[in-house]
C-alpha positions, 0 to 999 in steps of 0.5 A: 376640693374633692375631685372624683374621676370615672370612666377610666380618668375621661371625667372627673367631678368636682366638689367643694365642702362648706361649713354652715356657721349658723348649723355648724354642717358641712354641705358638698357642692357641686362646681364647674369643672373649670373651676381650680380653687375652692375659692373660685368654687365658693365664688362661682356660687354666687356668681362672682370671680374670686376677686370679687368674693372677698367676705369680712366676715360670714355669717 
């Protein structure tokens, strides 16, 4: 998770990077300031509660 605070600590910016498995890219995307892990942020994503994302596999 990135996290990037500004006007002096008030607010801070949160960010995940995701790896594309099809492109091999990595893409920043942006989270809910609520968010703690970067699997809740992956989950949030689609909608879903970290107990829900649970993945096999990706692809």
């Amino acid at each position: 998770m990135i996290l990037i605070e500004y006007s002096g600590g008030r607010y801070t910016l949160r960010y995940i990077r995701v790896k594309d498995s099809s492109t091999s890219k990595y893409h920043i995307l942006s989270v809910s300031n609520d968010i703690k892990t970067c699997k809740e942020g992956i989950a949030w994503t689609f909608g879903m509660t970290p107990s829900e994302y649970n993945p096999i596999k990706e692809t």
